[in-house]
N, C-alpha and C positions, 0 to 999 in steps of 0.2 A: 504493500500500500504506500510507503515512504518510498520507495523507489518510483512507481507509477507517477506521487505526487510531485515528486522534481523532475519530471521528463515531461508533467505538464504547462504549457507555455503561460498559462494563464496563472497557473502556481505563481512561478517566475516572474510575471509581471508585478502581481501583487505584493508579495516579497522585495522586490528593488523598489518599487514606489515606496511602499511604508520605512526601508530603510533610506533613501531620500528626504523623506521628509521628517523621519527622530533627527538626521543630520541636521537637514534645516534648523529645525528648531532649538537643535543642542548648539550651532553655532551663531544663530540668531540670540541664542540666550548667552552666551559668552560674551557678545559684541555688547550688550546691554550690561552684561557685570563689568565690564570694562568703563564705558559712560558713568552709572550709576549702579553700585553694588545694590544700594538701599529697597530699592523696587524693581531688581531685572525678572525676579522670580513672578511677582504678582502682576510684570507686563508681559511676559512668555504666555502666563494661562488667561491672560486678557485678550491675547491676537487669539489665541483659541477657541474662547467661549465666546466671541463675537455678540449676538443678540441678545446669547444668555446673560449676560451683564447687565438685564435690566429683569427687574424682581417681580415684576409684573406677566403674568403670561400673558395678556392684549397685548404689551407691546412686543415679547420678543415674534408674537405670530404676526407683525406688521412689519418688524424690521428682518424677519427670515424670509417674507414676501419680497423683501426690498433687496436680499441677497440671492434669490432664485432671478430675478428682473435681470440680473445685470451675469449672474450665471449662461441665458440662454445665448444670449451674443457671444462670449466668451466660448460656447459650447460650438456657436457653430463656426467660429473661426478655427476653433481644433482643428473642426468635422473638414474643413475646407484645407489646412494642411497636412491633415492624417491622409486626404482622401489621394492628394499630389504625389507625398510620398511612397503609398501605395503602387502609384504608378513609375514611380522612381525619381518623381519628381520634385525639386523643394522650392514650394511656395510661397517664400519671406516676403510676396508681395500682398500678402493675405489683408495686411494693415489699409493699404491702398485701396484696396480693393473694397474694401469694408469701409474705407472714407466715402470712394466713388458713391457707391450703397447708400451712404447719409445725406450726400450729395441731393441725390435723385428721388429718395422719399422724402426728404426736407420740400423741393424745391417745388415737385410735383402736388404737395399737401398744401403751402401757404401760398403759392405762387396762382395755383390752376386749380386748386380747391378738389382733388381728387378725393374718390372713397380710401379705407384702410388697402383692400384687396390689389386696384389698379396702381397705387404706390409700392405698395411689397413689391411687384412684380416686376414693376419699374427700375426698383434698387437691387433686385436679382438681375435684372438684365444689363446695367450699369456694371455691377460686380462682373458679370462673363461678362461683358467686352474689353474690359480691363483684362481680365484672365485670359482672354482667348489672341489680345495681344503679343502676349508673353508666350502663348504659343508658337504663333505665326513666327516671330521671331527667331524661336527655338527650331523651330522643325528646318524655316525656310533659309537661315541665314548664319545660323547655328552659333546663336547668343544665348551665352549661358541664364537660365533662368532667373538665377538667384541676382545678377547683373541688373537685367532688364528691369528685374518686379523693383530693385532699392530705388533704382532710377524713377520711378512709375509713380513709387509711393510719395515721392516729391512734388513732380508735377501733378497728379491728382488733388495733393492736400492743398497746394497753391492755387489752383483749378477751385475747389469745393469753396475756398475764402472767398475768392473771388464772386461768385455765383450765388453762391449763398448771401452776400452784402445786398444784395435785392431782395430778400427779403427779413432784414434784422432790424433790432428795433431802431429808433434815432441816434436815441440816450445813448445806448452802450452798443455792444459788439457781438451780444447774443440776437440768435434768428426767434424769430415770435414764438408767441409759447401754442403749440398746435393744438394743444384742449380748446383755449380761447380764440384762437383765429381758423382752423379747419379741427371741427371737433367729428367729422364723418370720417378722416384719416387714423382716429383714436382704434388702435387693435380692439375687438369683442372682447368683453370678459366674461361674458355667459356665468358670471357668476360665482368665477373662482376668484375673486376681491373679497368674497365676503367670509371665505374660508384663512383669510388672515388678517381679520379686524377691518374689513371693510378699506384695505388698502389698493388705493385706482388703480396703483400703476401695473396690480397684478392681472393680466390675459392671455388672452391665449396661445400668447410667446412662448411662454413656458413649455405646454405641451408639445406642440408644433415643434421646438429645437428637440426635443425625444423621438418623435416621431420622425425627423431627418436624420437621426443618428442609427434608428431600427433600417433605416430604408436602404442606407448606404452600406448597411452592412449586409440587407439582402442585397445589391446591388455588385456589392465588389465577393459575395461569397457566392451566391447562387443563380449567379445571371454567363450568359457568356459574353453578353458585352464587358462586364466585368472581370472576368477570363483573360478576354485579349488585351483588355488594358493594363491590367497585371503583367501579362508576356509581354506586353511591347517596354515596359519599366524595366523587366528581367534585362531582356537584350534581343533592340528594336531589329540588330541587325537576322534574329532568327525568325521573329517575329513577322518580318517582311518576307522572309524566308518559305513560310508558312500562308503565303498567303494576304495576311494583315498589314492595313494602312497604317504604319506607324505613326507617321504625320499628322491623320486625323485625328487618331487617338491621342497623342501630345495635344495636338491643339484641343479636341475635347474635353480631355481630363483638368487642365488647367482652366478651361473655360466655365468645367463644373464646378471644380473650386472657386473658381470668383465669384461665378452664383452663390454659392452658400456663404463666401464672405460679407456680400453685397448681402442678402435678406438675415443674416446677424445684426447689419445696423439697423436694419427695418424692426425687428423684433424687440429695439432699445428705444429706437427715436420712435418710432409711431406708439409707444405708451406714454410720452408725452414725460418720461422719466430725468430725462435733461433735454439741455438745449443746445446748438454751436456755438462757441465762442470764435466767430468772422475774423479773428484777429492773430489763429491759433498758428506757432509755428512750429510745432512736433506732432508727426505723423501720430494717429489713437492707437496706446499701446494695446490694446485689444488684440489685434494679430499678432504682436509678439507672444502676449501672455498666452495666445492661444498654441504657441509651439511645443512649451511646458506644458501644458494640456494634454497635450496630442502623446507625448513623451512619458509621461507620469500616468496615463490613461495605457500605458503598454502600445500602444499604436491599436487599439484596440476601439471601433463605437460605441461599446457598452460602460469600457470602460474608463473612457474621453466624457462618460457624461458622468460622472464621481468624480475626475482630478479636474473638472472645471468647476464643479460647485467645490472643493476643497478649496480651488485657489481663492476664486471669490467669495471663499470664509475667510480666508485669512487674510486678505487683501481689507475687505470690509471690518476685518476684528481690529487692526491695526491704528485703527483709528480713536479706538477705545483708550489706549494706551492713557496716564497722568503723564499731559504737557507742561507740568510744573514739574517733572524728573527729568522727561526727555523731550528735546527738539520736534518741531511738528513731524520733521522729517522721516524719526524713526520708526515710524508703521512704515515708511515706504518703503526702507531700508531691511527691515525682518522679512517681509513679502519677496521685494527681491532677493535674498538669499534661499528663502527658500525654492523661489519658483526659477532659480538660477539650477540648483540640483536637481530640481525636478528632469533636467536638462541629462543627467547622467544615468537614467533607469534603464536606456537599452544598454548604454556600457555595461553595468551591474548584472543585466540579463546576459548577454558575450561573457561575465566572467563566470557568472553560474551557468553557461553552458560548456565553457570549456572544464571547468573541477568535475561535471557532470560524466562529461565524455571521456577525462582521466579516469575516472573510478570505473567507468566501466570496460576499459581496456584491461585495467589493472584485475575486474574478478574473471573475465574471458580468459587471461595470460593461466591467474588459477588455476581458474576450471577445466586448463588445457593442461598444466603440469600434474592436477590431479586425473586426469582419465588418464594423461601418458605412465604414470605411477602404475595405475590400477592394470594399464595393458603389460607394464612390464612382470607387474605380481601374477 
């Protein structure tokens, strides 16, 4: 049974996440005994308990509503570099892409006064064109992806400022608030606000990012479009070999990530949960976070939707922290440590498959000098 269970991938995944993440937090807690001895302990189990740091159960069911909100976008940025990687692909331009996305359901909801539905789709289709970019490029000219997307994500974010200053307030440099100025762009919540104290900003984001994470993984496990876009990742040149447009599939694989980049922002901005700051000059770390995700999820959809709500527990808990011990800074600084190691769980999986692989050369070698015994006796 211990043998079967370390030969399973999914074992293994879980195992290098959870040791990931005691590191995070043993050296996010070290970094805090260094700042301030006095309170690193009772700010370690504060980034932890997040919500629960309010005594009240109304509120922590309102502010775990408010940490699922901002989980679904994160989830699907994973879903959108798990899905490139799969393909052999890496999709650092996931960020961009998910700007384009906020772009185009921003612009489409206060601008043209569209529904919730024809904005999603909108910001899906913004995200693949962006994505499918990075394809064209890739296939036809053979610019490396990860190139093209940092390029991408720059002029996009520049692009989105721009575009977006049509529709921001006077005053300031945020875009209107879309409850009040297109309140038919506001996602459904058929009702699941009420199952966390009646908080708005909870809808049907939430389910809808599960539902895209179930879908790609029938998608890339039991389809044969999925099939071929896996072989063309393996190696396009056998791939082509065989048959398969490897080009297409480059170009559509990347294009499906950007879609899911792009309806991640949809799933934040159309709950009316924040707004753009016009003025902003760092790409939305959303895509990056959602690389840790992807990583710390095992490369895994099932298990990309747990290391995205972890992060955005502890990104959200960090906030909690006593800013009379420590700097505002230092939630942001624990968070990124740990969603930095989050970064090392396939390493961890590589080293537990090769101890794996040693042990069992080493009872074969056995089991061969015991039967050569037995033949000699």
């Amino acid at each position: 049974m211990k043998k079967n269970l370390w030969k399973s991938e999914g074992f293994k995944s879980l195992i290098a996440s959870l040791i990931c993440i005691v590191l995070g937090m043993l050296i996010g807690f070290l970094v805090l005994l260094f700042i301030n001895p006095a309170g690193a302990a009772e700010a370690i189990f504060t980034v932890m308990k997040n919500f629960f740091t309010y005594s009240r159960t109304s509120a922590q069911l309102k502010y775990f509503g408010s940490t699922l909100v901002k989980t679904a976008p994160l989830l699907m940025c994973a879903l959108s570099i798990m899905f490139a990687y799969k393909v052999g692909l890496f999709n650092i331009g996931a960020s961009g892409q998910y700007c384009a996305g906020i772009c185009a359901c921003l612009y489409a909801a206060l601008k043209w006064h569209w529904g919730w539905l024809p904005c999603m789709l909108f910001a899906i289709l913004a995200g693949a064109v962006f994505g499918s970019i990075v394809g064209l490029l890739k296939s036809y000219c053979n610019v490396n992806e990860v190139i093209s997307g940092i390029m991408l994500n720059w002029i996009i974010l520049y692009g989105t400022n721009m575009i977006l200053s049509q529709v921001k307030e006077t005053t300031s440099p945020y875009t209107f608030e879309i409850r009040t100025t297109s309140p038919e762009a506001i996602l459904p919540s058929l009702g699941l606000g009420k199952l966390f104290n009646n908080n708005i900003y909870v809808t049907i984001a939430i389910p809808l990012s599960i539902i895209m994470a179930i879908l790609i993984m029938i998608l890339l496990d039991k389809t044969k479009f999925g099939y071929e876009l896996k072989a063309t990742g393996f190696n396009k040149n056998a791939a082509r070999y065989c048959g398969m447009a490897e080009k297409k599939n480059t170009i559509l694989t990347l294009a499906i990530a950007g879609g899911l980049a792009g309806m991640g922002a949809s799933l934040l901005y159309q709950t009316g949960f924040t707004q753009w700051e016009c003025s902003t000059s760092s790409v939305p770390g959303m895509g990056f976070n959602g690389i840790a995700a992807t990583f710390l999820g095992g490369l895994n959809p099932i298990g990309t939707i747990f290391s995205s709500y972890f992060i955005q527990h502890i990104t959200a808990g960090g906030a909690y922290v006593d800013k009379t011990m420590y700097c505002s800074q230092i939630s942001d600084l624990i968070s990124a440590i740990i969603i930095y190691l989050c970064g090392f769980v396939l390493f961890l999986k590589l080293a537990m498959n090769a101890i794996v692989s040693r042990r069992e050369e080493k009872e074969i070698k056995k089991s061969e000098l015991e039967n050569d015994k037995g033949g000699i006796a």
